[in-house]
C-alpha positions in Angstrom: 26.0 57.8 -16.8 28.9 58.9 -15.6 28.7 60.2 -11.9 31.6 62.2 -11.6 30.1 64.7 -14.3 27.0 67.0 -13.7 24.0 65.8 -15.4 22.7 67.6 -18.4 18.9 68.0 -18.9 17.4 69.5 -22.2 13.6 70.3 -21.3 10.8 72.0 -23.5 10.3 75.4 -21.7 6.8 74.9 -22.1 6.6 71.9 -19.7 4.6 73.3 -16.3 7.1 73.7 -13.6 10.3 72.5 -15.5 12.8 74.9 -14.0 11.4 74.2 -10.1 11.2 70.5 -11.0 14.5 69.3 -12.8 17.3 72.4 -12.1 18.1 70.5 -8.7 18.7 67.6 -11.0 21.7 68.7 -13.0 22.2 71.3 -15.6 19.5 72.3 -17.0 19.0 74.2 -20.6 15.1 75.0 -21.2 14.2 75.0 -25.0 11.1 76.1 -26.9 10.5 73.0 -28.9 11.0 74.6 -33.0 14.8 74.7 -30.9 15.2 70.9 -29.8 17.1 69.6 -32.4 20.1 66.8 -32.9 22.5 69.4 -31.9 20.9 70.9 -29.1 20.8 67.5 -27.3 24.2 66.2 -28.6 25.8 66.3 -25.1 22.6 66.2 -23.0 21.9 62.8 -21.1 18.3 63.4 -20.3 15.9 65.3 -23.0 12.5 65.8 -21.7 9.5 66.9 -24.2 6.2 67.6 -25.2 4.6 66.0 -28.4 5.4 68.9 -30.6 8.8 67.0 -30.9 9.3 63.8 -33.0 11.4 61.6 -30.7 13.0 59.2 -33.3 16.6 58.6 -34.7 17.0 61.4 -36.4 16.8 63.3 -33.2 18.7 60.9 -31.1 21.4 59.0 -33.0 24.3 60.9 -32.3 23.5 62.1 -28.7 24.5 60.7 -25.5 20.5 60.7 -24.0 19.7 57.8 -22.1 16.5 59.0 -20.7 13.7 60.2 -22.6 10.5 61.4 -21.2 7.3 63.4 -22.6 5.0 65.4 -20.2 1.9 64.0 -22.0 -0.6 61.1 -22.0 0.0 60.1 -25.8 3.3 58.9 -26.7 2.7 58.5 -30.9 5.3 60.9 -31.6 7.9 58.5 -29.4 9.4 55.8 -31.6 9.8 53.2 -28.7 11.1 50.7 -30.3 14.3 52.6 -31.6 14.7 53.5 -28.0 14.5 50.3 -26.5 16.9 49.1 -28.9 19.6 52.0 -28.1 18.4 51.1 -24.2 17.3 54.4 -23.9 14.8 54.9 -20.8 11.5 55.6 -21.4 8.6 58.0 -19.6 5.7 59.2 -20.5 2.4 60.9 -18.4 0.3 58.4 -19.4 -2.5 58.3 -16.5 -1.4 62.0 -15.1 -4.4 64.2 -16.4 -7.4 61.7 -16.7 -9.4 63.5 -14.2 -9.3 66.6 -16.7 -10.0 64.7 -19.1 -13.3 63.3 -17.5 -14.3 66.8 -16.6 -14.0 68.1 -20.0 -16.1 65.3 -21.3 -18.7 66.0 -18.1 -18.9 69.9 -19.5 -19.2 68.8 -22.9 -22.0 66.3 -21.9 -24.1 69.1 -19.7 -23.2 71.6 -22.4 -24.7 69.0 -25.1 -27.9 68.5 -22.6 -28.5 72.1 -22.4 -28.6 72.3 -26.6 -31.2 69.3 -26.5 -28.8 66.9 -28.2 -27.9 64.2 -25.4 -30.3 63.3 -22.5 -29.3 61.4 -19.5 -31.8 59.3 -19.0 -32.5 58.1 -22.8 -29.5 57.9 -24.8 -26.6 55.5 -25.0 -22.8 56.1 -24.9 -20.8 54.4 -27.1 -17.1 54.1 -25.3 -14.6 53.0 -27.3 -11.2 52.6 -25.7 -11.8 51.5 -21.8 -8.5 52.0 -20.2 -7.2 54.6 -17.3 -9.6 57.5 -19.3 -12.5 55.2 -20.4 -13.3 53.3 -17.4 -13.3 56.5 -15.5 -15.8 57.9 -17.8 -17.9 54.5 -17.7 -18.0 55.4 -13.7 -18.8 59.1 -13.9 -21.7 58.4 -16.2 -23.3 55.9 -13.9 -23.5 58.3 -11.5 -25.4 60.7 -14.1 -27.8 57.6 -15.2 -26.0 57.4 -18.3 -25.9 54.0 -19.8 -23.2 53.2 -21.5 -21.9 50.2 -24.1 -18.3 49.1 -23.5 -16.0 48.6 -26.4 -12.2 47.3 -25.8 -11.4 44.1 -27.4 -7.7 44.0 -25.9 -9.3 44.4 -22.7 -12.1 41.6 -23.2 -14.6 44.2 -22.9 -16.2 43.5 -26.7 -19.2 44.6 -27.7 -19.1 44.5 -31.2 -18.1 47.3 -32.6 -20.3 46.8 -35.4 -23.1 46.0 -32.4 -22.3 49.2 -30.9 -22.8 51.2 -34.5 -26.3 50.7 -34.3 -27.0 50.4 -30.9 -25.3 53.4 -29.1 -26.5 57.4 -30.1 -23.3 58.8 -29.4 -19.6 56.8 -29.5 -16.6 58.3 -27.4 -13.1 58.0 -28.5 -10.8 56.9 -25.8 -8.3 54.5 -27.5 -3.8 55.5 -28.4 -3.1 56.1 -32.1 -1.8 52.5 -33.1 -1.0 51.7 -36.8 -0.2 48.0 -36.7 -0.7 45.4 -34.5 -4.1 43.1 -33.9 -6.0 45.9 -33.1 -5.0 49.2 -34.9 -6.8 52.4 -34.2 -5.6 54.7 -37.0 -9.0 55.5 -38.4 -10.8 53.4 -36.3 -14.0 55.0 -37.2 -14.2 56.0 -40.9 -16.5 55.5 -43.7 -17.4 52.5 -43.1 -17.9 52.5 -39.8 -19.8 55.6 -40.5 -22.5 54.5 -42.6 -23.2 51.9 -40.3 -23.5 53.9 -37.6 -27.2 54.7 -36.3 -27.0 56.9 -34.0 -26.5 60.9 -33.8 -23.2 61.9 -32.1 -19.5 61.4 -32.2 -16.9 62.8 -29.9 -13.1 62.9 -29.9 -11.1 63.7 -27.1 -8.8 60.9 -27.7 -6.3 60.8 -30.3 -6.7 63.0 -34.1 -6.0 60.5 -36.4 -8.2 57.1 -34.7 -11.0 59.4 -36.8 -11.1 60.0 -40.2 -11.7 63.7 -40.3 -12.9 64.0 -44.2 -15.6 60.6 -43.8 -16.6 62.5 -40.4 -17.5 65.5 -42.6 -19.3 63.9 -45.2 -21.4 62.2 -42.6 -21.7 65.5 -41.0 -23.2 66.6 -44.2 -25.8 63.8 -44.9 -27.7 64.8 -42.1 -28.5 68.0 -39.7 -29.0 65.8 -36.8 -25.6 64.7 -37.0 -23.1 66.6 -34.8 -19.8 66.2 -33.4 -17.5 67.4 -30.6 -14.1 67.3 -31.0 -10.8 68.0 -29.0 -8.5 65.8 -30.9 -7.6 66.6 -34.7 -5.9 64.6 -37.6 -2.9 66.6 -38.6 -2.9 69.1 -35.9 -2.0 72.3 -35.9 -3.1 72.3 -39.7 -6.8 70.9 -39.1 -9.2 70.6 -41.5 -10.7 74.3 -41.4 -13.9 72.9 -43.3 -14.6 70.6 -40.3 -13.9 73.4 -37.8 -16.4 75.7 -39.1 -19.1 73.2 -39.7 -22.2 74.1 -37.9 -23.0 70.7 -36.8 -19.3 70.4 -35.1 -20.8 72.1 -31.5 -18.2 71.7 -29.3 -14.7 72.2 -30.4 -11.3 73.4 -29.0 -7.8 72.7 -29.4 -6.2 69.3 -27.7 -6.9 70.9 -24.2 -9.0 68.3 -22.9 -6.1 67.2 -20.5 -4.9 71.0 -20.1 -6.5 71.8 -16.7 -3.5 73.2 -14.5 -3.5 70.2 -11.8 -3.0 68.2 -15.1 -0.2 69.7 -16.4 1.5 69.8 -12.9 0.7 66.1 -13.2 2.0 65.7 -16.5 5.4 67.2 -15.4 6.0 65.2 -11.4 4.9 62.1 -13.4 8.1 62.1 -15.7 9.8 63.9 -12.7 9.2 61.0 -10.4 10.7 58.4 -13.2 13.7 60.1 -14.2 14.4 60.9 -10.3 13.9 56.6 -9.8 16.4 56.3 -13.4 19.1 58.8 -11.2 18.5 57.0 -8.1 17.7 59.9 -6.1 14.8 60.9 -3.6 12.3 63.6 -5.3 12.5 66.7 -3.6 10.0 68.9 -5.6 6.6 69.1 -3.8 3.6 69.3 -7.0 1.4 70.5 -4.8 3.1 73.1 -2.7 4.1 74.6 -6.8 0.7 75.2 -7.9 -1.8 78.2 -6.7 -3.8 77.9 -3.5 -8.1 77.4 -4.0 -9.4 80.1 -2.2 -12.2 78.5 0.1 -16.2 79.1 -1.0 -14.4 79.9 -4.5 -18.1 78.3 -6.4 -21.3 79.6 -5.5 -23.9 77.8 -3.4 -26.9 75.9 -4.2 -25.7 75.1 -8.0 -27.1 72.1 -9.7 -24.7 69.3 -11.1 -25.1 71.0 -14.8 -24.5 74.6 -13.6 -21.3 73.2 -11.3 -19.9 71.3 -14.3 -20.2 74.7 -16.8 -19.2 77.2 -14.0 -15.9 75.2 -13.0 -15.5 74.4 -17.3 -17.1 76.7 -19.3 -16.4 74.8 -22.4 -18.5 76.9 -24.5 -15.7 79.8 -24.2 -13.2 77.4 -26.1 -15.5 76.5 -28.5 -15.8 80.1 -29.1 -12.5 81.4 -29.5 -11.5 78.5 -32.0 -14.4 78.6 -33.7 -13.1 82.6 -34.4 -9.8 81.6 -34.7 -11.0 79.7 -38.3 -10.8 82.8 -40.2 -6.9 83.9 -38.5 -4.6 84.2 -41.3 -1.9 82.0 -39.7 -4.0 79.7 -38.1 -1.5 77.1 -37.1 0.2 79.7 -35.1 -2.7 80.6 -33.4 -3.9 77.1 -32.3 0.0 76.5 -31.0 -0.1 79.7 -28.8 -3.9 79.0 -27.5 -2.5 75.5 -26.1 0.6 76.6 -24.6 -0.9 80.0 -23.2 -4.2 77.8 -22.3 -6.6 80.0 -19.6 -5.9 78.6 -16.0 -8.7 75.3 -15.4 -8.5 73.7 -11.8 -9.4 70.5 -10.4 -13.0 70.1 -10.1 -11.9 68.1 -6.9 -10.1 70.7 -5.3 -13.0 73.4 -6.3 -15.8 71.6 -4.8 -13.9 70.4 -2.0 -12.9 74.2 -1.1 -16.2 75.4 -1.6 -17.8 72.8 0.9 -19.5 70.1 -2.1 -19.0 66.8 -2.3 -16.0 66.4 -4.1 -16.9 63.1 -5.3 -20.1 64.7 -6.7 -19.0 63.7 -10.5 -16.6 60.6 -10.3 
């Protein structure tokens, strides 16, 4: 880049904390993302997104960006490879929100106890995907007495998957959205996989597409003991509405699972910290000292693990206003606007630890 010009940084206005984070940086033009197009970023030299916006040659080919970077854990939307071959720099989040991640899964796994559909001490989790979110999950649900069955073949951690069909009760998603390669994950489980599997439960909080939404529905439909919980959605915003308002689909809300407030100011310093390393410069902007103060004694005392979990999550509220939401005439626009005006969720860490629990209570 050349240093005896500013530097000009195009940002989604809907990343947390962009103007504090990168207007010391250079100059800085903040976007809603329907407005990031080739000629908005002709003459910037750093675009930063979210994964509303298709980062590919179209976008790029006649700009002068030489650092890309999306304030979220998937990057499916990011065509790397036409980056790295126009040595454009790369940054994602990946890693920034997995503790929000884990606690939505915990509050969807005491929710699910409290229906009588998963107990602790008798069914087995299926994990598929054991990485930064996975293995997290693997350690939270020892602590719960939750056995769990490990799937991650590029990891060497391979149980069958066709071992873990009709062994586990309930399979997790955890894996990216990869369409080629020697293991590919777009529709990972589908019909197939389906009517193999024995067991009662599925749950997506990964990635849409690594599920085949219309074979989840017809399995759905062969049996009322089937049920679902699902974050993640093929084609969001336009979701299969049918799947959505099925009965047996008991939790459900809109790609939030990684949406909690310390998560999003995570998702934002983790691309902040890369591009400021790219610029050569020391990071100035303190995460922490940007997001709200915990009041102290802000839970109640004297609640059990399940009542924690709900009160500091209660997932249920989600799952309620989507499950409304089904019959909104423009539903795309709603689910758009519930994720980027998404209610305020805190670290369970910093919530326990303020109100005098063990903050390592859960994982």
């Amino acid at each position: 880049m050349n240093a005896s010009k500013p530097i000009k940084l195009v940002v989604d206005s809907f990343v947390w904390g962009a103007e504090q984070a990168f207007a010391p940086l250079g100059e800085l033009s903040l976007l809603p993302h329907q407005s990031i197009n080739a000629q908005a970023i002709q003459d910037a030299d750093v675009l930063i997104t979210r994964s509303s916006t298709p980062i590919n040659s179209t976008l790029l080919q006649d700009s002068s960006v030489r650092f890309v970077g999306t304030a979220t854990i998937g990057d499916d939307h990011v065509d790397k490879a036409y980056l790295k071959a126009q040595n454009i720099a790369f940054s994602s989040a990946a890693g920034s929100s997995t503790e929000s991640v884990i606690e939505y899964m915990l509050s969807a796994f005491f929710a699910l106890e409290n229906m009588g559909k998963l107990s602790f001490s008798k069914d087995k989790l299926g994990i598929i995907g054991v990485g930064r979110i996975g293995g997290l999950l693997d350690k939270a649900c020892g602590k719960l007495g939750l056995q769990t069955l490990l799937n991650d073949p590029p990891r060497g951690l391979s149980m069958n998957l066709d071992d873990m069909l009709v062994t586990a009760d309930i399979l997790t998603l955890h894996t990216p959205l990869t369409h080629d390669g020697e293991y590919p994950t777009h529709h990972l489980i589908g019909e197939a996989e389906l009517a193999k599997f024995q067991g009662k439960g599925i749950i997506n909080a990964g990635r849409g597409a690594c599920m085949d939404n219309a074979a989840l529905l017809n399995w759905l439909n062969q049996d009322v003991e089937h049920f679902a919980v699902l974050d993640c959605w093929e084609d969001e915003p336009n979701i299969h509405l049918e799947l959505l308002e099925h009965p047996q689909v008991l939790i459900t809300t809109p790609h939030i699972a990684g949406h909690s407030l310390d998560g999003k100011a995570a998702n934002t310093y983790f691309v902040y910290k890369d591009l400021c390393d790219f610029l050569q410069v020391s990071p100035s902007w303190d995460m922490q000292a940007a997001l709200p103060e915990i009041k102290t004694n802000v839970l109640p005392q004297g609640l059990s693990q399940s009542d924690l979990a709900l009160t500091m999550y209660p997932i249920g509220q989600d799952t309620l206003a989507m499950k409304q939401a089904a019959s909104e005439n423009d539903f795309k626009a709603w689910f758009i606007d519930y994720r980027r005006n998404y209610p305020v969720r805190r670290s369970w860490k910093k919530l326990l630890d303020a109100s005098g629990y063990d903050k390592d209570i859960f994982f």
